[in-house]
C-alpha positions in Angstrom: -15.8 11.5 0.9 -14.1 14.6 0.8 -15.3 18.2 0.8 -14.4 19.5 -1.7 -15.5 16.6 -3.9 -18.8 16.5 -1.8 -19.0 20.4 -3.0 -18.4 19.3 -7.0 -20.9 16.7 -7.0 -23.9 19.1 -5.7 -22.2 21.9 -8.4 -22.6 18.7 -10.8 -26.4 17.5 -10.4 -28.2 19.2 -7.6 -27.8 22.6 -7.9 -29.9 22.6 -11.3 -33.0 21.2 -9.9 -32.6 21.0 -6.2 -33.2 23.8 -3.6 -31.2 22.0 -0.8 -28.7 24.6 0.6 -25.1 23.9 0.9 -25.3 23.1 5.1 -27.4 20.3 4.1 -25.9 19.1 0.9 -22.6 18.7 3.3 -24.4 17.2 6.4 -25.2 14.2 4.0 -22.7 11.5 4.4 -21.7 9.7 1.6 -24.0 6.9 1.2 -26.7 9.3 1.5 -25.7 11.8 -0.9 -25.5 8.7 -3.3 -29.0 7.7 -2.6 -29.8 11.5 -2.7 -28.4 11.0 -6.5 -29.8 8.0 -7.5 -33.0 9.2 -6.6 -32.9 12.1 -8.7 -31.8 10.5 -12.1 -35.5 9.2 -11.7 -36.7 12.9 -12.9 -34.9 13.2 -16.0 -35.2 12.2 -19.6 -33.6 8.5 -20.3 -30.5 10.0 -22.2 -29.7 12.3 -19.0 -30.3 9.6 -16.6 -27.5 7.3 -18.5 -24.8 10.5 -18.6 -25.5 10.9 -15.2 -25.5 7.2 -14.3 -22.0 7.4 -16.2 -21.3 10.3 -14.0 -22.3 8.7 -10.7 -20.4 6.0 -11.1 -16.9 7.5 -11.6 -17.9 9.8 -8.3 -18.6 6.9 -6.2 -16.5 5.6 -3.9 -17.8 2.1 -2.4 -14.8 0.9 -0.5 -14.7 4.1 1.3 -18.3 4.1 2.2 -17.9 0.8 3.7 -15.2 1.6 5.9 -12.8 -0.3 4.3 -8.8 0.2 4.6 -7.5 1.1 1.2 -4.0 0.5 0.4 -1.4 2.9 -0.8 -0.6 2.2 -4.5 3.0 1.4 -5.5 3.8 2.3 -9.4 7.8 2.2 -9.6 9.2 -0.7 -11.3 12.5 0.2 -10.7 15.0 0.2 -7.4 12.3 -1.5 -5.8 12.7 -3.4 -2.4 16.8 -2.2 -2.8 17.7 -4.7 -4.7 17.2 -7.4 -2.3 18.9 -10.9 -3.3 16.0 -13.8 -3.7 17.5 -15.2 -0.6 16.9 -12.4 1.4 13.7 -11.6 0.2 12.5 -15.5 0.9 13.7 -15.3 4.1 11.4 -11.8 4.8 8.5 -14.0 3.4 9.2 -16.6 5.7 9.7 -14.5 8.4 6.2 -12.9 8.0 4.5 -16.4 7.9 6.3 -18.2 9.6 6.5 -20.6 6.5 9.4 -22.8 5.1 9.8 -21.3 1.3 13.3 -22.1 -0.4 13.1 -21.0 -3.7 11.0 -18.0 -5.2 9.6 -20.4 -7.4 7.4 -22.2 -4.6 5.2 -18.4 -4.4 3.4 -19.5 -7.4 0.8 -20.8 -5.5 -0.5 -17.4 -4.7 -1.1 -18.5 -0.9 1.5 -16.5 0.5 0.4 -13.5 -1.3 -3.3 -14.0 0.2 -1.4 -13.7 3.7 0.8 -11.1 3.5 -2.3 -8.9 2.8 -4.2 -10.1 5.4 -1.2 -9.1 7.6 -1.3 -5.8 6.1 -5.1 -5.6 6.6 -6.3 -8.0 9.6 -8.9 -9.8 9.2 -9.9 -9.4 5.3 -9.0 -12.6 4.2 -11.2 -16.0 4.3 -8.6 -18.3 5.0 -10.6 -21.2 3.9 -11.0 -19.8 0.3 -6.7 -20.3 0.3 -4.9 -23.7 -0.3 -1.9 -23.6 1.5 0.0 -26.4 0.7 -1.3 -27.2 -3.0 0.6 -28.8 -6.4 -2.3 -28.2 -8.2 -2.3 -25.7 -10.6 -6.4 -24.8 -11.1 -5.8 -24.1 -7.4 -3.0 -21.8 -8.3 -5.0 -19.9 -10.4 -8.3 -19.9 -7.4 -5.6 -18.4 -5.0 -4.4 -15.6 -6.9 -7.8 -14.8 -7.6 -8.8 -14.4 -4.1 -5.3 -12.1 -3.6 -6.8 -10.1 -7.0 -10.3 -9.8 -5.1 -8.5 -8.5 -2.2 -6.4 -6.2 -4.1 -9.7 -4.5 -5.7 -11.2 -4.4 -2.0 -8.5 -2.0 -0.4 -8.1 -0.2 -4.3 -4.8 -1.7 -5.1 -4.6 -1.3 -9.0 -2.0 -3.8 -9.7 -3.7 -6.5 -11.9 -2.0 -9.7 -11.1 -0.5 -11.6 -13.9 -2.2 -15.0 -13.3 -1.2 -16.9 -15.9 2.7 -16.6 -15.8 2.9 -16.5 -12.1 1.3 -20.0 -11.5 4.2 -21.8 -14.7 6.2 -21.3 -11.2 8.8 -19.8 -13.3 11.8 -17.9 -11.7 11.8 -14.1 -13.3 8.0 -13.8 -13.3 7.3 -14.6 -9.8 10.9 -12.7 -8.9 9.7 -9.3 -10.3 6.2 -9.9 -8.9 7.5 -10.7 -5.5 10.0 -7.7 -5.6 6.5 -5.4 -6.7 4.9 -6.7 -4.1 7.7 -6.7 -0.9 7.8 -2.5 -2.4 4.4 -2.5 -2.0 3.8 -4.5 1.8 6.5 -1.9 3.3 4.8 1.2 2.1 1.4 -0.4 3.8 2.7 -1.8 6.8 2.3 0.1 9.5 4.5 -2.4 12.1 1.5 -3.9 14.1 1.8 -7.4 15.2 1.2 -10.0 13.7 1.1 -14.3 14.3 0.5 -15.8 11.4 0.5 -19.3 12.4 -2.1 -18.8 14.3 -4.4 -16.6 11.7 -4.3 -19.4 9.3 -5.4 -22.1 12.0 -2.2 -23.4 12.8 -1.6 -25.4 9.7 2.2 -25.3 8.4 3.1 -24.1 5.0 5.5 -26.9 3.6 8.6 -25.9 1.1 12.0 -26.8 0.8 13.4 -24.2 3.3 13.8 -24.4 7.0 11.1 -22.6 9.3 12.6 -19.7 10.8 13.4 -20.1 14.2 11.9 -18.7 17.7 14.6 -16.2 18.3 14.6 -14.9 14.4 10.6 -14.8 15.0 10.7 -12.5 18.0 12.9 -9.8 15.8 10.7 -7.1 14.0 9.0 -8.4 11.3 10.6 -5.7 8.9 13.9 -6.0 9.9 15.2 -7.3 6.6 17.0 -4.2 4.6 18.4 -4.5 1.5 22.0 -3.3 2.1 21.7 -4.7 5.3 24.5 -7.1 6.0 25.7 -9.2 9.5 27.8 -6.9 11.4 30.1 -9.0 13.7 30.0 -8.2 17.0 33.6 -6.6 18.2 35.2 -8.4 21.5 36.9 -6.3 23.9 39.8 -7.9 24.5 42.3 -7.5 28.6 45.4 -8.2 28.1 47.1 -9.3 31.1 50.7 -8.0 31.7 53.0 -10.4 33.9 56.1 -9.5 35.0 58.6 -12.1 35.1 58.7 -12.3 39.0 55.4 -13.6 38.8 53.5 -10.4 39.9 50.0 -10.4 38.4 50.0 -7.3 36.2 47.5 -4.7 35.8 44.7 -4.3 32.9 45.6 -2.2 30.5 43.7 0.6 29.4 44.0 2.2 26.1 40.9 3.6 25.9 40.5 6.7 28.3 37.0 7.9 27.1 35.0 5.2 26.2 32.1 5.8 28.6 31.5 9.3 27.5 32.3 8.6 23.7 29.4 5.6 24.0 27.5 7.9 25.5 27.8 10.5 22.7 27.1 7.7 20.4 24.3 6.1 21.9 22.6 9.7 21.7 23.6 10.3 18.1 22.4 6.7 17.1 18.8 7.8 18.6 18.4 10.6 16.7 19.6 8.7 13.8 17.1 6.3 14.1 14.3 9.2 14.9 15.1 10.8 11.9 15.3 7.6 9.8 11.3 7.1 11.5 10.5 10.4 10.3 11.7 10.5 6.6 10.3 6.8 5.5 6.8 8.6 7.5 7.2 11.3 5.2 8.1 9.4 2.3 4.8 7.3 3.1 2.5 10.5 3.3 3.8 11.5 0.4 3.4 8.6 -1.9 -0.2 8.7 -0.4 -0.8 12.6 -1.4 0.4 11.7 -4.8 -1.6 8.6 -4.9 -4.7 10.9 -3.7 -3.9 14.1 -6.2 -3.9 11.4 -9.4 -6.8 9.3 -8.1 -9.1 12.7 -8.4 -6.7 14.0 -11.5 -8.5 10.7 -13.3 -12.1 10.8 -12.1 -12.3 14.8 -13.2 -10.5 13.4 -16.5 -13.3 10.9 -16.7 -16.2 13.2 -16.4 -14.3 15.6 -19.0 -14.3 12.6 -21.1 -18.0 11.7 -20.8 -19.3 15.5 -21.3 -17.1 15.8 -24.1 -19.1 12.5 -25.7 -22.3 14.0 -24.4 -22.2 17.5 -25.4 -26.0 17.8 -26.1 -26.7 17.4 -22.2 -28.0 20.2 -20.5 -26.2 19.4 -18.0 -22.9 20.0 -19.8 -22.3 23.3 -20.2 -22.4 23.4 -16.3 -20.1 20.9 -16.0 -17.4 22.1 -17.9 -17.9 25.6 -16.5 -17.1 23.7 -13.1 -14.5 21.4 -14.7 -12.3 24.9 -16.3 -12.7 27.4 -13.3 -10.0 28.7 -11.5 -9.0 30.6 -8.3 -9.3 34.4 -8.5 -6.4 35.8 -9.5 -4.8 32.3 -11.3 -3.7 32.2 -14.5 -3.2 28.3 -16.4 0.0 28.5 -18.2 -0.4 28.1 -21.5 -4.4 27.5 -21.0 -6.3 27.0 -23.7 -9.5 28.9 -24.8 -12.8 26.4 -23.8 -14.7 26.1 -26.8 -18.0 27.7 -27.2 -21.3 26.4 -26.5 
């Protein structure tokens, strides 16, 4: 849990009635300081132990506390995955898990969803919960309810649209599949992966072709949107013979080619370097943004519940927490807090 919202939850409830000092309200680790909560609610009056119940469970962050990864949250519906064609975003699919999709359509089982987060997140899905190679439709529906469990485990808040997903029709499970290659590339952090052998070996049947061995072996996110084959350029020696039947000599048209390749290789490796670092930076930054709105909401929260609960005690504290400022800061535009 972090410090500083360590530091607002002892402001919150413990400072009223608790002599603890700060050194040991932040040696408690976050379980503890939630037991350390929990525990106190027992002294109060019923109507103060729901508000801070109501409280406690805004605060709380379970998923954390067990260690568990959580995802980076993808919002934008728009220029997502750079417009990749439905062939080329099959063929990523494919080459993740090893699988034999043709058409978008055939992701309505949800199965390959299930996967793609457990390749994001080793280990977190049950494979034997998924059905692989299913027509039926209730099982559809159990799959993408695993892949919704597993979103709410790493605290993705996308809520998957069951229902028009598993009719297997084209623009539903396109725009979900676009979301969702968006989202796998802001998450991924390149680790390998062998997906055949995760999901116990079994084959996932469609009406594509299995990638091969050699397009298995690239990096598994190697497909880019504006990416297209370059054809590789043949160096072509001409032969000059004279007409007494002397051999001629190579010609040579290109004096600097070893020291203009090397230029280039150099400039391609910074290239590359500073591709690395931008998409890193673009990924930290999605992630601080994600972070700043994800405590933005819980304080709105808590405003929210003292506002419905202004009879509390507690309240007046809170808000005096909730509406302080840095010396020296000035809120543009701020508005008076009411009166007490």
């Amino acid at each position: 849990m972090d410090i500083s919202l360590t530091l607002k939850i002892q402001i919150l409830v413990l400072s009223n009635d608790c002599l603890w000092s700060n050194a040991q309200i932040f040696s408690l680790n976050s379980l503890n300081l939630v037991f350390c909560l929990q525990s106190l609610f027992e002294s109060y009056h019923v109507v103060q132990a729901v508000f801070l119940n109501r409280i406690l469970e805004v605060v709380r962050f379970p998923q954390v506390m067990a260690g568990i990864p959580q995802a980076v949250n993808v919002h934008s519906t728009s220029q997502m995955t750079d417009n990749l064609s439905r062939n080329e975003i099959i063929q990523w699919v494919n080459h993740c898990l090893n699988s034999s999709y043709g058409k978008v359509e055939e992701l309505c089982s949800g199965a390959a969803y299930c996967q793609l987060v457990d390749m994001l997140f080793p280990g977190t899905l049950l494979f034997k919960k998924v059905k692989f190679n299913t027509k039926l439709e209730h099982e559809y529906i159990n799959n993408f309810k695993v892949l919704q469990a597993l979103f709410k485990k790493h605290g993705v808040d996308k809520e998957v649209p069951i229902e028009k997903l598993v009719k297997g029709k084209f623009q539903d499970n396109f725009e979900f599949l676009q979301w969702f290659k968006r989202f796998f590339d802001v998450n991924y952090d390149g680790h390998l992966y062998d997906a055949l052998t995760a999901r116990g070996g079994e084959k996932i049947i469609g009406s594509g072709k299995t990638p091969n061995k050699s397009q298995l072996d690239q990096p598994r996110n190697s497909i880019s949107s504006n990416a297209k084959p370059v054809g590789q350029k043949q160096v072509v020696t001409t032969l000059r013979t004279s007409q007494s039947g002397v051999s001629g000599t190579p010609t040579n048209n290109n004096h600097y080619s070893a020291g203009d390749n090397a230029e280039v290789a150099i400039l391609k490796q910074q290239f590359d370097q500073l591709t690395l670092e931008a998409e890193q930076n673009k990924t930290t930054i999605e992630g601080l943004l994600r972070e700043r709105d994800f405590y933005f909401n819980k304080l709105r929260s808590i405003e929210i519940i003292c506002q419905e609960n202004r009879k509390v005690d507690l309240t007046k504290s809170i808000f005096e927490i909730l509406y302080a400022t840095e010396d020296g800061f000035t809120a543009p535009d701020a508005e008076e807090p009411e009166e007490f």
